[in-house]
BAFI-3210 file (N, C-alpha, C; in Angstrom, 3 decimals, decimal comma, padded with zeros to 6 digits):
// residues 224
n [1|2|3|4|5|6|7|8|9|10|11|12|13|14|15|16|17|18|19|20|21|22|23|24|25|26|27|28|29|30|31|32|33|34|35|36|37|38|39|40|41|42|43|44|45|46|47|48|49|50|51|52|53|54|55|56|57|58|59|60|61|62|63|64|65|66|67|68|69|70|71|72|73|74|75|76|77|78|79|80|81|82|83|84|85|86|87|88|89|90|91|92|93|94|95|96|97|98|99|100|101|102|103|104|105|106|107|108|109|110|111|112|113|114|115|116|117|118|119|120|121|122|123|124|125|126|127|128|129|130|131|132|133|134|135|136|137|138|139|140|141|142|143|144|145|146|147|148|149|150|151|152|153|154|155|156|157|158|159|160|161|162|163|164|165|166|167|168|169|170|171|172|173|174|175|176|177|178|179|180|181|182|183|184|185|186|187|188|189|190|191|192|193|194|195|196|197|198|199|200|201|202|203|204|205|206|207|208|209|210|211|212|213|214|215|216|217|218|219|220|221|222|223|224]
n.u [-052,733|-055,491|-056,611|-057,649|-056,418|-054,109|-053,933|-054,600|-051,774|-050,627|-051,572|-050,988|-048,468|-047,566|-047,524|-044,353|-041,712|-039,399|-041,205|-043,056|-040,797|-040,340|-042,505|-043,503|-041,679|-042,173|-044,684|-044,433|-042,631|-043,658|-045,999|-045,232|-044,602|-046,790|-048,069|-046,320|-046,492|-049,232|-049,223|-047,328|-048,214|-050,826|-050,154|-049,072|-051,187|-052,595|-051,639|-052,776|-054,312|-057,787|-060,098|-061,225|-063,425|-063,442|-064,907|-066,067|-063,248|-062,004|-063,797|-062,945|-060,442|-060,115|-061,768|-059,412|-057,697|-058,802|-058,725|-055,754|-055,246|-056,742|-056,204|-054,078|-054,428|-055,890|-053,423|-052,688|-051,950|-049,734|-047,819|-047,369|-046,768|-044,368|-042,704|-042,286|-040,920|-038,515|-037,653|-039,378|-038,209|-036,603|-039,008|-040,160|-037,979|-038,026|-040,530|-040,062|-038,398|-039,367|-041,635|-041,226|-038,586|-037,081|-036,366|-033,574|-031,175|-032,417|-031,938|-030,197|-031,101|-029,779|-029,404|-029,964|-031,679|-033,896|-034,506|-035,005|-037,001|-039,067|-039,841|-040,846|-042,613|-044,544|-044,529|-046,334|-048,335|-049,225|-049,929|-051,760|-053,876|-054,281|-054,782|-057,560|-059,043|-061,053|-062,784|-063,808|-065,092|-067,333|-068,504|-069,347|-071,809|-072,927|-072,825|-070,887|-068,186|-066,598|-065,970|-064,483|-062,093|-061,365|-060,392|-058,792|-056,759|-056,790|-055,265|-053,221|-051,785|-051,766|-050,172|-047,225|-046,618|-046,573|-044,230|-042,435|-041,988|-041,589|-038,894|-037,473|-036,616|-037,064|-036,101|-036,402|-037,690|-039,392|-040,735|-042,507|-043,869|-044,540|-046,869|-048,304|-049,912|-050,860|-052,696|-055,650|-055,849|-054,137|-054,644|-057,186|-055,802|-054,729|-056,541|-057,719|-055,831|-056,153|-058,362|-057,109|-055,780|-058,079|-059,187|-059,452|-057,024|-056,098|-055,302|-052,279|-050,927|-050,900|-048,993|-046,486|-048,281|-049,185|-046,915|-046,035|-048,647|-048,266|-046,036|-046,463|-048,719|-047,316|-045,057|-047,193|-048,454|-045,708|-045,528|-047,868]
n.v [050,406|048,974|048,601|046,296|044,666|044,780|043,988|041,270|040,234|040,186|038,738|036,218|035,684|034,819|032,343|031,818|030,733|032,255|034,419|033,083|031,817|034,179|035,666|033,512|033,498|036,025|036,385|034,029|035,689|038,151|037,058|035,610|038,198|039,650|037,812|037,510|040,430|040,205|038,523|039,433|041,837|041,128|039,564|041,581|042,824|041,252|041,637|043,954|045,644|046,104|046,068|045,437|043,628|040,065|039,047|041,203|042,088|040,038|040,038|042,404|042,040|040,021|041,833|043,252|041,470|040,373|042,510|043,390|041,279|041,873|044,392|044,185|043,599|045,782|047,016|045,418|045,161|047,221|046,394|043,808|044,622|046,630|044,144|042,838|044,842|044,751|043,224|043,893|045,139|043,462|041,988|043,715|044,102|041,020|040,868|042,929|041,598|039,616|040,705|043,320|042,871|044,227|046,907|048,925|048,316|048,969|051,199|050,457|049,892|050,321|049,181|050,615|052,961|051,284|050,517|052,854|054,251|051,667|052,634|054,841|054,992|052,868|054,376|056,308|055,012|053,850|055,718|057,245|055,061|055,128|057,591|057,574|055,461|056,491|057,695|055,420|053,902|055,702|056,982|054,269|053,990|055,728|054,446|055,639|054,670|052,733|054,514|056,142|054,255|053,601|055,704|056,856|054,888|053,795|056,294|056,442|053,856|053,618|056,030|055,506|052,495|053,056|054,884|053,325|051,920|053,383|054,774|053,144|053,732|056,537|059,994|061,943|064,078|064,012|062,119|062,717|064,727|062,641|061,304|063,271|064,260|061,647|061,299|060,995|058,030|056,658|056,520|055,187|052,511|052,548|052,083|049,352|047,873|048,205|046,515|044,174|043,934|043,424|041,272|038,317|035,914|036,321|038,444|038,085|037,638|040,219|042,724|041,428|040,991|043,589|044,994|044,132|044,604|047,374|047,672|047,304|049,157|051,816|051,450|051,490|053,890|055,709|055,204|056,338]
n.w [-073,734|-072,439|-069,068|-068,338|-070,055|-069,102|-066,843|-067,173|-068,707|-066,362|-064,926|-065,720|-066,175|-064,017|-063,796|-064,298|-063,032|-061,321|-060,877|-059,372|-057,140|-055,954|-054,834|-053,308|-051,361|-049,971|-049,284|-047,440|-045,600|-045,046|-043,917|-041,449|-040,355|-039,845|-038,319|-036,340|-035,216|-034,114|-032,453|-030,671|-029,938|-028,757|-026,519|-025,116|-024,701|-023,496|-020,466|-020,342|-017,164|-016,477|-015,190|-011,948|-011,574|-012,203|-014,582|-016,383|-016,931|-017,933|-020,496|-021,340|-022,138|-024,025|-025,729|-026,638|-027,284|-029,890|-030,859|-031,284|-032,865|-035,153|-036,159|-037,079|-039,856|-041,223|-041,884|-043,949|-046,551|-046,671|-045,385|-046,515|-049,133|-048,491|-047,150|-049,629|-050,933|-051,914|-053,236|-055,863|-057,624|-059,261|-059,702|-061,988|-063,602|-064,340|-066,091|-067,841|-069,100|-070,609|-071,610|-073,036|-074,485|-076,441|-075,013|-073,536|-071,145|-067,630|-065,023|-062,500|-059,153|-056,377|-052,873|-050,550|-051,962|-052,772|-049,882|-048,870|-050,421|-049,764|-047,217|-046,768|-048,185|-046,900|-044,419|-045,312|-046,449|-043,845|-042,348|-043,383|-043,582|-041,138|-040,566|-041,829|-041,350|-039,030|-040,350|-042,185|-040,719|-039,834|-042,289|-043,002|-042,014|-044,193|-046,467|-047,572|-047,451|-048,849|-050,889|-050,111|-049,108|-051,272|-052,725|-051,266|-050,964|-053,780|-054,671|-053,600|-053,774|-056,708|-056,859|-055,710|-056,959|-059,479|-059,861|-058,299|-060,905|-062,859|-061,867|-062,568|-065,337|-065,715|-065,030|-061,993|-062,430|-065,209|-064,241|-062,371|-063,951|-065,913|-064,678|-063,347|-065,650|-066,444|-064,372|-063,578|-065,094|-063,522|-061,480|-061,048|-061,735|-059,608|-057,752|-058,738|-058,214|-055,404|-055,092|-055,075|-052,682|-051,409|-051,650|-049,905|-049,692|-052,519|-051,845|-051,027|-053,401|-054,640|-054,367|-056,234|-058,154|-058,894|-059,315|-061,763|-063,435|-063,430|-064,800|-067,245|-067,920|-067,565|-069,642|-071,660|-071,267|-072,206|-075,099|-076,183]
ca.u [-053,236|-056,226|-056,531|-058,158|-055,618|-052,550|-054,052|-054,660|-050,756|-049,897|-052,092|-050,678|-047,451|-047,644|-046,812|-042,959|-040,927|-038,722|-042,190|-043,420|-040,265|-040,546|-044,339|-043,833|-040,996|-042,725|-045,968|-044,304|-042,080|-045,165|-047,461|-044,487|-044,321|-048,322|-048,098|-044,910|-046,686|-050,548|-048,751|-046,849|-049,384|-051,341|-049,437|-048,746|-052,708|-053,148|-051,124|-053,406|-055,539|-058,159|-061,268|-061,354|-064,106|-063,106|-065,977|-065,323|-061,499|-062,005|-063,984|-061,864|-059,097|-060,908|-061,921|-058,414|-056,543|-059,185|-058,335|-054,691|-055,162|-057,207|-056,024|-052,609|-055,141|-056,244|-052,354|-051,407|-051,046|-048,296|-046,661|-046,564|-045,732|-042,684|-041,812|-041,821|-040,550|-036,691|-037,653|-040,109|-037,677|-037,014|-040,388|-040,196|-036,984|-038,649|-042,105|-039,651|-037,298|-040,633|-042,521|-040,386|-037,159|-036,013|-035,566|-032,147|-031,236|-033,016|-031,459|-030,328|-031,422|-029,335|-030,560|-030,321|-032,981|-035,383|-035,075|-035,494|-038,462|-040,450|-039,819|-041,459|-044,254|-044,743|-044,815|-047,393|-049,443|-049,932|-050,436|-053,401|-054,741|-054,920|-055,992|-058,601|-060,003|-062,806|-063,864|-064,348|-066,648|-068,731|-069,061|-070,119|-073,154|-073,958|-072,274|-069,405|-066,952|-065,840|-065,421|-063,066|-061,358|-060,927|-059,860|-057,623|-055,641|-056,277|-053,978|-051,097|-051,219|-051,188|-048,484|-046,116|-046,739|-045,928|-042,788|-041,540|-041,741|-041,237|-037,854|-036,073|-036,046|-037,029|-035,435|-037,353|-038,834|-040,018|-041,700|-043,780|-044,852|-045,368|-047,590|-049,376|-050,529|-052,123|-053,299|-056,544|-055,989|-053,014|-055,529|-057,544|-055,073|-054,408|-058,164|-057,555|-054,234|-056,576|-059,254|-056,848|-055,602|-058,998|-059,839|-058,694|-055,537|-055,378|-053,937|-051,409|-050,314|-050,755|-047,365|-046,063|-049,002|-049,664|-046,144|-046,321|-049,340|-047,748|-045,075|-047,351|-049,306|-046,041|-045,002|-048,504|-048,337|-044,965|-046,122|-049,030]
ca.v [049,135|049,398|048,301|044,693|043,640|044,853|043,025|039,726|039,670|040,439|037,444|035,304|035,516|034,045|030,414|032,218|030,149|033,453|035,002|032,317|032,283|035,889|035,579|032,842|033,728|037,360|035,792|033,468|036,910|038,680|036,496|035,741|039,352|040,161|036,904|038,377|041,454|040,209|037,607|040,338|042,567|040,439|038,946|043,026|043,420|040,243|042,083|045,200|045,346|047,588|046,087|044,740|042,771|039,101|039,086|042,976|041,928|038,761|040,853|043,697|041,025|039,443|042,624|043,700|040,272|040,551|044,350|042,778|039,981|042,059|045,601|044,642|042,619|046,696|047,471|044,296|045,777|048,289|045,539|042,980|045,643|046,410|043,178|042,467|045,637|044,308|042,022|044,272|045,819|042,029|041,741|044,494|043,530|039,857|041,094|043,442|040,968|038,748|040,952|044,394|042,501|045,432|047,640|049,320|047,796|049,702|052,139|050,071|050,729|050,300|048,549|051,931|053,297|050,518|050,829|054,512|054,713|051,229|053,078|055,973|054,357|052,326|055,697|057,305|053,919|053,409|057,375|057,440|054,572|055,361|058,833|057,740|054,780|056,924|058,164|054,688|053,490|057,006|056,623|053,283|053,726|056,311|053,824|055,732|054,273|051,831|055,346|056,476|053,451|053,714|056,921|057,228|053,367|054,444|057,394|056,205|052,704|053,972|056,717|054,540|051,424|053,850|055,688|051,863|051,023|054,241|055,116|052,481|054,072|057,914|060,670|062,024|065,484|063,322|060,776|063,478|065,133|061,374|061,084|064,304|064,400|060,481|061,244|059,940|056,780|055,977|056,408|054,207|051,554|052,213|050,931|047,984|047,518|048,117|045,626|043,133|044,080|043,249|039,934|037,518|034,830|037,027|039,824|037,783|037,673|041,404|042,882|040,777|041,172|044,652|045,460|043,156|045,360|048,411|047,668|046,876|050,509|052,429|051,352|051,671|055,406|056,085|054,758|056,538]
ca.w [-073,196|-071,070|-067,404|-067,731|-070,780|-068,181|-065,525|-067,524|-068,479|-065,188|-063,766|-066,801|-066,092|-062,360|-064,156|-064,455|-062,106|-061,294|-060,179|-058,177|-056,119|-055,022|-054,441|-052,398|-050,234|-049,903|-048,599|-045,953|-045,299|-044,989|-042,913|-040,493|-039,734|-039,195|-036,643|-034,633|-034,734|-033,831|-031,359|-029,271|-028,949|-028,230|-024,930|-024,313|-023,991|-021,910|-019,336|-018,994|-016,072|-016,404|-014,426|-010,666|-011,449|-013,038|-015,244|-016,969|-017,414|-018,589|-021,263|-021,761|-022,860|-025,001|-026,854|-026,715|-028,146|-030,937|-031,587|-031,631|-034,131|-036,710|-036,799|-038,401|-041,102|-041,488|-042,526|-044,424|-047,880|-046,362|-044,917|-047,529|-050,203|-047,588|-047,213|-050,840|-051,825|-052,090|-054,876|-056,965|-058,969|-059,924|-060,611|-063,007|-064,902|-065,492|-067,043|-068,749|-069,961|-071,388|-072,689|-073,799|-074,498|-076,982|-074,566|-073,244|-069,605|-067,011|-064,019|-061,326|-058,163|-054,784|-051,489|-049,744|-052,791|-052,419|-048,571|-048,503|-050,920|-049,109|-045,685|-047,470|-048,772|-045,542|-043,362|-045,696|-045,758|-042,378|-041,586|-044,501|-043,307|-039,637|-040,174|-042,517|-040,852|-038,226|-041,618|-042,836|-040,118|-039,895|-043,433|-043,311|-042,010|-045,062|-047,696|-048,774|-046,940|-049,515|-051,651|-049,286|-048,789|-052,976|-053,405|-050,336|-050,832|-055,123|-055,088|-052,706|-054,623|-058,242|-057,276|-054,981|-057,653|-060,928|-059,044|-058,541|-062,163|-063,388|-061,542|-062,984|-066,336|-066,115|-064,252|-061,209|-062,840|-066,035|-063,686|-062,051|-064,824|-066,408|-063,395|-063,387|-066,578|-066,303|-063,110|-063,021|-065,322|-062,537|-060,045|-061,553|-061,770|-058,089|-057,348|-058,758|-057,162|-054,111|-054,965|-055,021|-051,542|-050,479|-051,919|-049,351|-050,616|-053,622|-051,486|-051,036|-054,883|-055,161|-054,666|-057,721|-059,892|-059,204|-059,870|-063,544|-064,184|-063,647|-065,790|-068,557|-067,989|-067,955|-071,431|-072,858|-071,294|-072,936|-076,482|-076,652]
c.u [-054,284|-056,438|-057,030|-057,214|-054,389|-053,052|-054,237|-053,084|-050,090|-050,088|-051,260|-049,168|-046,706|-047,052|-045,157|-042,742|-039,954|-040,043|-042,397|-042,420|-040,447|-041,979|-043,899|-042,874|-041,674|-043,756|-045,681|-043,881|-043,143|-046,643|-046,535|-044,280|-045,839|-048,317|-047,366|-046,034|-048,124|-050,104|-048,196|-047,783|-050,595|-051,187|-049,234|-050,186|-053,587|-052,668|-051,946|-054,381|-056,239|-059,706|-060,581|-062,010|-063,527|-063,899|-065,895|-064,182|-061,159|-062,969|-063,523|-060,541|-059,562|-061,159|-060,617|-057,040|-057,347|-058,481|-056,485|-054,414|-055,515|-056,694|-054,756|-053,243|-055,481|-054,973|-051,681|-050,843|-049,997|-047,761|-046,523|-046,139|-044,436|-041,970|-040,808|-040,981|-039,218|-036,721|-038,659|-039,617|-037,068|-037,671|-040,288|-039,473|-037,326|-039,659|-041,314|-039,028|-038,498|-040,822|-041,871|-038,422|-036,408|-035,782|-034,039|-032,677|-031,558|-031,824|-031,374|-030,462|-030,813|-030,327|-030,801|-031,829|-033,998|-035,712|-035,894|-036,956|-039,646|-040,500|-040,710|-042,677|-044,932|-045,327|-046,583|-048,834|-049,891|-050,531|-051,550|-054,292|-055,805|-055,651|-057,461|-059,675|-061,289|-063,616|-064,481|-065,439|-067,654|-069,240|-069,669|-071,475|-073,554|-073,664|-071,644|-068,364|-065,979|-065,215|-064,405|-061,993|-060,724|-060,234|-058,924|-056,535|-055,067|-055,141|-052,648|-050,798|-050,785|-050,024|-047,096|-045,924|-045,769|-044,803|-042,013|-041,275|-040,888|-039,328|-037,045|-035,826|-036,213|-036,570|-036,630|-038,620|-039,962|-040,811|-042,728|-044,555|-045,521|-047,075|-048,782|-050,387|-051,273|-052,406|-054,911|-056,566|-055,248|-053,648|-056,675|-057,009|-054,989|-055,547|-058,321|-056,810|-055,585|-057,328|-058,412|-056,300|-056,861|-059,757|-058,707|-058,012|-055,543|-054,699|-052,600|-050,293|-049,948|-049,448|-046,666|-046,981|-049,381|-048,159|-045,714|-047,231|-048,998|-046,955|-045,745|-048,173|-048,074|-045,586|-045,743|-048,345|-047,019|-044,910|-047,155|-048,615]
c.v [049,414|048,452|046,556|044,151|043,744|043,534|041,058|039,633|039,562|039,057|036,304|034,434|035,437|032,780|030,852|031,669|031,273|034,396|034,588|032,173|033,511|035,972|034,487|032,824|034,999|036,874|035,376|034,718|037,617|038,385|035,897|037,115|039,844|039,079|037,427|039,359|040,878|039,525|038,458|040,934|042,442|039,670|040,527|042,953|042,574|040,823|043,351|044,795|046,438|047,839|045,224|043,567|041,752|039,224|039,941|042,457|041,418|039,149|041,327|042,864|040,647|039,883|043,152|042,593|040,545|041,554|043,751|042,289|040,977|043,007|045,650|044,065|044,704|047,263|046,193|045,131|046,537|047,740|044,092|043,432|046,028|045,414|042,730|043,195|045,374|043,458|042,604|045,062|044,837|041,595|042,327|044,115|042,065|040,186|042,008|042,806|040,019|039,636|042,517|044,076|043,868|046,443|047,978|048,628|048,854|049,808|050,613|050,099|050,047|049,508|049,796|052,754|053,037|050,819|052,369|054,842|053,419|051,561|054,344|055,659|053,889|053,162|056,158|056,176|053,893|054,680|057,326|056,500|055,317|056,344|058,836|056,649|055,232|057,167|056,658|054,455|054,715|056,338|055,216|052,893|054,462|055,671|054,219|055,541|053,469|053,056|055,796|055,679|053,385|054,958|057,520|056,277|053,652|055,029|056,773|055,378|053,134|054,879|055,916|053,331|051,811|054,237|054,011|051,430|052,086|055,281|054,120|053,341|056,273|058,653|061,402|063,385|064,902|062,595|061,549|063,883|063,993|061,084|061,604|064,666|062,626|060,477|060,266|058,731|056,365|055,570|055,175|052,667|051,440|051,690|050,129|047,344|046,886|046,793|044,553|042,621|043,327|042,166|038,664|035,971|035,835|037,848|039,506|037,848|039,717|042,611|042,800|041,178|043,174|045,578|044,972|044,272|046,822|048,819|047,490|048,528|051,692|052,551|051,504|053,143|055,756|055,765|055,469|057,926]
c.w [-072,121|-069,756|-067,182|-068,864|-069,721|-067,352|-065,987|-067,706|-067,400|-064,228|-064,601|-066,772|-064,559|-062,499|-063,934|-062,796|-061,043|-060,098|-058,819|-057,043|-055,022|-054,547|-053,312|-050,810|-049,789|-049,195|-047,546|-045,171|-044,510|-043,748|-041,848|-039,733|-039,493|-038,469|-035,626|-034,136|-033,991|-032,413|-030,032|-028,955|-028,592|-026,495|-024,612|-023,621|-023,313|-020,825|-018,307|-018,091|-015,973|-015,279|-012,797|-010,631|-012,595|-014,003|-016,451|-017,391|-018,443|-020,443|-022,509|-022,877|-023,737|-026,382|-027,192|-027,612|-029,422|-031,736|-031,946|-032,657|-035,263|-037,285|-037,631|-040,114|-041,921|-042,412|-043,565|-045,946|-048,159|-046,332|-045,701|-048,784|-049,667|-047,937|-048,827|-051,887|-052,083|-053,072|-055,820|-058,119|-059,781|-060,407|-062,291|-064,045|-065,601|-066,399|-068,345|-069,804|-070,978|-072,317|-073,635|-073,854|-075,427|-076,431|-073,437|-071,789|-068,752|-065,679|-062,645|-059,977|-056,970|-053,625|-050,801|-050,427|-052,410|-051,168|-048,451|-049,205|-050,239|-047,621|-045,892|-047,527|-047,373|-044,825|-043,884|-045,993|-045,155|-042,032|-042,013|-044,191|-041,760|-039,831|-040,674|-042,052|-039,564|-039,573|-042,268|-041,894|-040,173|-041,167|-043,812|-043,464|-043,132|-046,404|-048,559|-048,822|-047,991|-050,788|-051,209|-049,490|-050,252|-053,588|-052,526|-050,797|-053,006|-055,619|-054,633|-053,616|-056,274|-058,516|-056,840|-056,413|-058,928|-060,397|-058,829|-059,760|-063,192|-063,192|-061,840|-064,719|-066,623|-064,880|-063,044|-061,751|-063,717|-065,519|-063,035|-062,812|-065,845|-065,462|-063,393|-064,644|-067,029|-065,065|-062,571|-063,663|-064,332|-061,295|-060,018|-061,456|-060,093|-057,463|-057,839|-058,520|-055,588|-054,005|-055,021|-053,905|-050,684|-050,658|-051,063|-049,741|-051,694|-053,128|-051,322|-051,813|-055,205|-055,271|-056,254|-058,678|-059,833|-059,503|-061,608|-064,058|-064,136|-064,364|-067,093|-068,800|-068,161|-068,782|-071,932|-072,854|-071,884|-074,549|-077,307|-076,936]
res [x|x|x|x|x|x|x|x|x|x|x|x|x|x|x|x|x|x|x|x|x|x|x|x|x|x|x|x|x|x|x|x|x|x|x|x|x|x|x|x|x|x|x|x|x|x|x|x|x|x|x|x|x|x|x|x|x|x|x|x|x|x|x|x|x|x|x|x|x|x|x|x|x|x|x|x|x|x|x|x|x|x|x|x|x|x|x|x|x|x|x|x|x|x|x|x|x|x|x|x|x|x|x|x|x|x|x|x|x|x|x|x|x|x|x|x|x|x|x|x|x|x|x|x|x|x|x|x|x|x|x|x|x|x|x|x|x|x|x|x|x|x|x|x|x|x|x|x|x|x|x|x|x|x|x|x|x|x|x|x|x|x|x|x|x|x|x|x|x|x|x|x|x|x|x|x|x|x|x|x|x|x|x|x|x|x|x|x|x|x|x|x|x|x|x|x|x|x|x|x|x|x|x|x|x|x|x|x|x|x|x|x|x|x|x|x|x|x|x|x|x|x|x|x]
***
């Protein structure tokens, strides 16, 4: 199946009542927890004092509530893939139950599982971003930043994404070497995971649909 038929059943099957729940509690989930967070540290960095002069301060704050508000906008896709990650192996079993009803019932996975692998993911999110965001602005000015930003957010998303869909039914050695040997179509998939991170209200959906379309690439790669 190639990459724009996954992604059309994936968008297709958004009408599913089942979906739309989890999408929509995941979202409020989601955008309740980048306000807490923009909101506190926000009132933390009204507190510093860093100039004497009113003027300078009055400033400084200014640039500092901004830097507040936006930089968690820099991590949202960590943190609404987090949030949502407790219902994406839900995701998975509906798109499964639609569209590959003949197969055997899939590996169930524990709350400790899910926690432990979106605390995982999370960690190595936020680290890859941070470390990689000086490189995005340098690179901005020479216009390869958005390559970066594709081939850093690419990899994590298409392996983290596949390892979610893929650990409900194959064992962990099989899922690497599933992995390693579609490496760059996965990667692939993970840059369009990304681009959907970065289209604003759609990022919202992406969670759900980029776990639908993963499930749809997973079975095509075991078929083929």
């Amino acid at each position: 199946m190639t990459i724009p038929a996954a992604l059309y059943k994936a968008f297709a099957q958004l009408s599913d009542p089942r979906l739309r729940r989890i999408l929509l509690f995941g979202v409020a989930a989601a955008l309740a927890c980048w306000a807490a967070l923009a909101m506190g540290a926000s009132a933390v960095l009204r507190q510093v004092h860093l100039f004497d002069n009113a003027l300078a301060q009055t400033s400084a704050e200014i640039v500092l509530v901004l830097t507040a508000l936006l930089l968690p906008i820099l991590f949202f896709s960590a943190l609404a893939t987090f949030v949502m990650s407790f219902w994406l192996d839900d995701v998975a079993g509906i798109v499964e139950a639609e569209h590959y009803p003949h197969l055997a019932p899939a590996r169930e996975m524990g709350w400790a599982e899910i926690l432990k692998g979106s605390l995982r993911f999370l960690l190595v999110m936020v680290l890859i971003t941070a470390l990689a965001a000086p490189f995005y602005l340098a690179l901005l000015f020479l216009g390869f930043g958005i390559i970066l930003n594709y081939g850093v957010n690419g990899y994590l998303l298409g392996r983290e994404y596949f390892e979610l869909v893929a650990a409900r039914r194959l064992e962990p050695e099989a899922m690497r070497l599933t992995f390693g040997n579609n490496l760059g179509r996965l990667w692939l998939c993970g840059a369009a995971i990304n681009l959907l991170f970065q289209i604003p209200i759609l990022n919202l959906t992406a969670p759900v649909v980029a776990t639908s379309f993963m499930v749809h690439i997973f079975h095509s790669l075991r078929t083929e």
